[in-house]
C-alpha positions in Angstrom: 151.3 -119.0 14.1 151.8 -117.6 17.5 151.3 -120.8 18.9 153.7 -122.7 17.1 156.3 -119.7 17.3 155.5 -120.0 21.1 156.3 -123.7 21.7 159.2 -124.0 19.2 161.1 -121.3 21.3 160.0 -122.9 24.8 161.4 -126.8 23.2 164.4 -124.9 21.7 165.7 -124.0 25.7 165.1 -127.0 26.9 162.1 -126.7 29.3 158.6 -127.2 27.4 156.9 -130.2 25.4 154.2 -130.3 23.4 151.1 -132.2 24.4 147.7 -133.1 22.7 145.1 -133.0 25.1 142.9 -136.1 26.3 139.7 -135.8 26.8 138.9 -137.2 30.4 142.6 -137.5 31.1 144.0 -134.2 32.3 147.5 -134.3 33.0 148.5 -132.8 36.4 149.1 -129.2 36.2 152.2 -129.5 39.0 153.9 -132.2 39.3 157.1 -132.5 41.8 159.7 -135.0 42.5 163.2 -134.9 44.9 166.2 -137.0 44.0 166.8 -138.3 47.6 163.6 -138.4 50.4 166.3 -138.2 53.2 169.1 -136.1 53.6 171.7 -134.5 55.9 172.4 -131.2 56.8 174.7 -129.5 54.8 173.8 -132.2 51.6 172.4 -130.9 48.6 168.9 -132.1 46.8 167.6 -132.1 43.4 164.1 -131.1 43.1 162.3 -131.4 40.0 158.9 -129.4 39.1 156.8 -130.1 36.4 154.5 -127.8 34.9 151.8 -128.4 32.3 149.0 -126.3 31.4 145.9 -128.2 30.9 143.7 -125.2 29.3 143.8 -124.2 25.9 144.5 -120.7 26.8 148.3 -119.5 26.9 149.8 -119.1 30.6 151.2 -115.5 30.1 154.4 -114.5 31.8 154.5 -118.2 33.6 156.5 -118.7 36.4 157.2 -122.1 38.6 157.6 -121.8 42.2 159.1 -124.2 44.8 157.9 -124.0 48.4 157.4 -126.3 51.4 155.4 -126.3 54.5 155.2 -126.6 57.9 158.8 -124.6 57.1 159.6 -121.9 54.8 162.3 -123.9 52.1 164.4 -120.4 52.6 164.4 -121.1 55.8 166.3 -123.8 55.9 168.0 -124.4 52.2 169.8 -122.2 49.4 169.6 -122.2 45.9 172.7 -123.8 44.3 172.0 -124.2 41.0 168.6 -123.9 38.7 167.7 -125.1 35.2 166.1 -121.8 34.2 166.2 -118.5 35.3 165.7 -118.7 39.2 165.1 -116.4 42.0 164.4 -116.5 45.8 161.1 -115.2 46.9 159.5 -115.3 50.5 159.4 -118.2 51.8 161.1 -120.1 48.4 162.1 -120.1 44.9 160.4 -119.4 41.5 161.8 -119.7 37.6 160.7 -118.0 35.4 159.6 -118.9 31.6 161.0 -117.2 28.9 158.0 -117.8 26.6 154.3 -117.6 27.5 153.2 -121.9 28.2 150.5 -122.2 25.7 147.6 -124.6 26.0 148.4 -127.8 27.2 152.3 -127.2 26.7 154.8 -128.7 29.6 157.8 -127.1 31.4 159.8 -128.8 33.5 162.1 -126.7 36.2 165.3 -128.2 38.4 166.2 -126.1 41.5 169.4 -127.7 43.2 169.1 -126.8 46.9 172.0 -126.7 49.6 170.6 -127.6 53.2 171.7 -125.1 55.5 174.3 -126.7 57.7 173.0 -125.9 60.8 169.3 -126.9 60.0 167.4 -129.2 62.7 165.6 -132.5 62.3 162.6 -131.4 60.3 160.2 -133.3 57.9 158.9 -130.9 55.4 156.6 -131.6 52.4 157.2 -129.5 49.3 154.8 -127.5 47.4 154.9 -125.7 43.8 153.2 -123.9 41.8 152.3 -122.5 38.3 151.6 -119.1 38.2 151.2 -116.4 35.8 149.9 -112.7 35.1 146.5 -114.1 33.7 146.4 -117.6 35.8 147.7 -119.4 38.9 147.2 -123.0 40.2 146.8 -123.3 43.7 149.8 -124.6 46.1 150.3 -128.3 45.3 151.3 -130.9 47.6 154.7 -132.8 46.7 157.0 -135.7 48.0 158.4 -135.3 51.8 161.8 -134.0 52.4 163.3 -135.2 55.4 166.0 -133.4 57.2 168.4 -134.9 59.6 170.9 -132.6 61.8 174.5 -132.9 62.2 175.3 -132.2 65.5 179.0 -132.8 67.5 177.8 -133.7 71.3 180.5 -133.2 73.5 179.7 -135.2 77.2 181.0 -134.0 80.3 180.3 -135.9 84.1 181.8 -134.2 87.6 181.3 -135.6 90.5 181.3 -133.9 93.7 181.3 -135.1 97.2 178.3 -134.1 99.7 179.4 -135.4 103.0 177.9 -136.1 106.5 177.4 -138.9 109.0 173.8 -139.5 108.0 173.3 -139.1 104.3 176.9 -139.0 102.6 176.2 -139.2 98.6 178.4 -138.8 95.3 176.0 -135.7 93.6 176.9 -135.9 89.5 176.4 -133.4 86.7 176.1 -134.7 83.2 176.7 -132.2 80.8 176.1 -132.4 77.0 177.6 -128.8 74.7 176.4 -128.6 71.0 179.7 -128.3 68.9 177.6 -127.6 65.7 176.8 -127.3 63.1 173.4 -127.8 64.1 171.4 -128.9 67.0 171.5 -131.7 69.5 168.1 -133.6 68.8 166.6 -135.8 71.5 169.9 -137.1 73.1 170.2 -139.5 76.1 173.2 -139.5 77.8 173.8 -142.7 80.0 176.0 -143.1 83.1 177.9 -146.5 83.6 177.6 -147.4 87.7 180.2 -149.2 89.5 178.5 -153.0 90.7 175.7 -152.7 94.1 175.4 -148.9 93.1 172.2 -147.2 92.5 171.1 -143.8 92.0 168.8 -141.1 92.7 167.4 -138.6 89.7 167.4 -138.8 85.9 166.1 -142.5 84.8 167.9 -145.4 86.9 168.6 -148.6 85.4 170.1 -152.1 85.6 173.5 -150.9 86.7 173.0 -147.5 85.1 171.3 -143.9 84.9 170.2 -142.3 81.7 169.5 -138.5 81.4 167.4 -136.7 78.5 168.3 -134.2 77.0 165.7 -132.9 74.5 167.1 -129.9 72.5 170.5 -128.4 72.8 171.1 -125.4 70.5 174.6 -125.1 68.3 177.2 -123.2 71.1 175.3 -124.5 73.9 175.3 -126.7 76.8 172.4 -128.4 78.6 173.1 -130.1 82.3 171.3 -133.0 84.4 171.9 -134.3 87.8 171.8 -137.0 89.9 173.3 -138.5 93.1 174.7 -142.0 94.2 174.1 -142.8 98.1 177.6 -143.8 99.8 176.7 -145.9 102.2 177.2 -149.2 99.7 180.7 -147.8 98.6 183.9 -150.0 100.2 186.1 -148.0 102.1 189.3 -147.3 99.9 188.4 -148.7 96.6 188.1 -146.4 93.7 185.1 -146.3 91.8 184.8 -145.4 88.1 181.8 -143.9 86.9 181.9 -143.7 82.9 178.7 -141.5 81.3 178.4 -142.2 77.3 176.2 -140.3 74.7 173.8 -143.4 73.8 170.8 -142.1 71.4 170.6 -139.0 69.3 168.1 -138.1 66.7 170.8 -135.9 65.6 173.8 -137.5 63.5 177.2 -136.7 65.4 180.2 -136.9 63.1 182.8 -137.1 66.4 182.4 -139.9 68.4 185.8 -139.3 70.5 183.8 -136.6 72.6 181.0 -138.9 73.5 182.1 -140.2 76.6 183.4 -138.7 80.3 184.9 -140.1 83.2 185.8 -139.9 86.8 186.7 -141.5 89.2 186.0 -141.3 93.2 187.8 -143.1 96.4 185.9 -143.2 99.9 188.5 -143.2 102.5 185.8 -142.6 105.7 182.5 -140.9 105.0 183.6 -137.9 105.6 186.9 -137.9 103.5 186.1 -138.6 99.8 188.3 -137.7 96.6 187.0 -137.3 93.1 188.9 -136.6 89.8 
């Protein structure tokens, strides 16, 4: 009677079906899908957990818990919305049952999860779990959630004259500021050089010079240098050098800041104007 009493309550809210069991074909005791393997920062995600439990003892006090690893899931999302009655615990989330899950009875859990705006890049598997006062599954391994950042790079390029008969040379600073939300990720910033120039520093190219820049926290600003020789440089011609935000692993939602220019005249080798 307890049994029956049991289930009909769980089925009544929503979360539990009744199962038969198969020999030989246990079901899996934690299942967990996500509505969307890829998302942005800022985005929200549905994850689903389903529980079943595949003894024919009842799961007193049951509670389903959402985690994910290398990261802790609080670390880098919020709880929106839940399906059940939902809590944050180190490190994740956990609903908990309002009936005990008797043998071989399902539950099945949604936790809708905001991702932090300023979260990086990061590729996360999830993990949940059934767990109760008189029996737990271990952790089990889910889908991968993939994070990407958002991340407003804003490029700056001065240019400043170092002059002298022998080694006269245009030395440039590339500068690359994290507007936010999140992280720059793995940017390159590359600087457009006028025709029979070449360069010294960063990564030269055909006609061009490309600096890294690896990480650049939200509110901060990352520099790179490098320096053009003079001595191909025709007396009073102005030369534009334009430097352009190329790759990020990081989605930037401005595109107008991506680019910096200046320009520089040689009048003599020892009188040279930049701006």
């Amino acid at each position: 009677m307890r049994k029956h009493t049991v289930l009909a309550g769980l089925a009544a809210a929503g979360l539990v079906t009744a199962a038969a069991p198969v020999a030989g074909a246990d079901p899996a005791e934690v299942e967990t899908t996500v509505s969307q393997a890829a998302v942005l920062a800022g985005d929200t995600v549905t994850v689903t957990e389903k529980v079943t439990n595949v003894h024919d003892f009842s799961v007193l006090h049951p509670t389903v818990r959402l985690y994910s690893t290398p990261d802790a899931l609080s670390s880098y999302a919020s709880l929106v919305d839940c399906s059940a009655s939902c809590t944050s615990v180190p490190g994740g989330f956990q609903a908990v049952l309002p009936e005990a899950l008797d043998g071989f009875a399902s539950a099945t859990v949604t936790f809708t999860l905001r991702i932090a705006p300023g979260a990086p890049n990061l590729t996360e598997t999830l993990r949940g779990q059934l767990s109760g006062s008189n029996y737990a599954t271990p952790l089990v391994d889910g889908p991968a959630l993939t994070v990407t950042a958002k991340a407003d790079g804003a490029v700056g390029l001065t240019a400043t004259p170092k002059l002298g008969l022998l080694v006269p040379r245009l030395e440039f600073t590339v500068s690359l500021r994290s507007l936010g939300p999140g992280p720059v990720q793995d940017a390159v910033v590359t600087t457009t050089l006028p025709s029979g120039l070449d360069s010294n520093g960063c990564t030269p190219g055909a006609g061009t010079v490309a600096c890294a820049f690896p990480d650049v926290p939200a509110g901060e600003t990352r520099t790179a240098t490098f320096s053009v020789p003079l001595s191909l440089l025709s007396l009073g011609l102005p030369y534009t050098f334009t430097a352009r935000q190329t790759a990020s692993a990081s989605l930037d939602p401005v595109t107008s800041n991506d680019t910096a220019s200046t320009t520089c005249t040689v009048l003599t080798p020892l009188l040279v104007s930049c701006r």
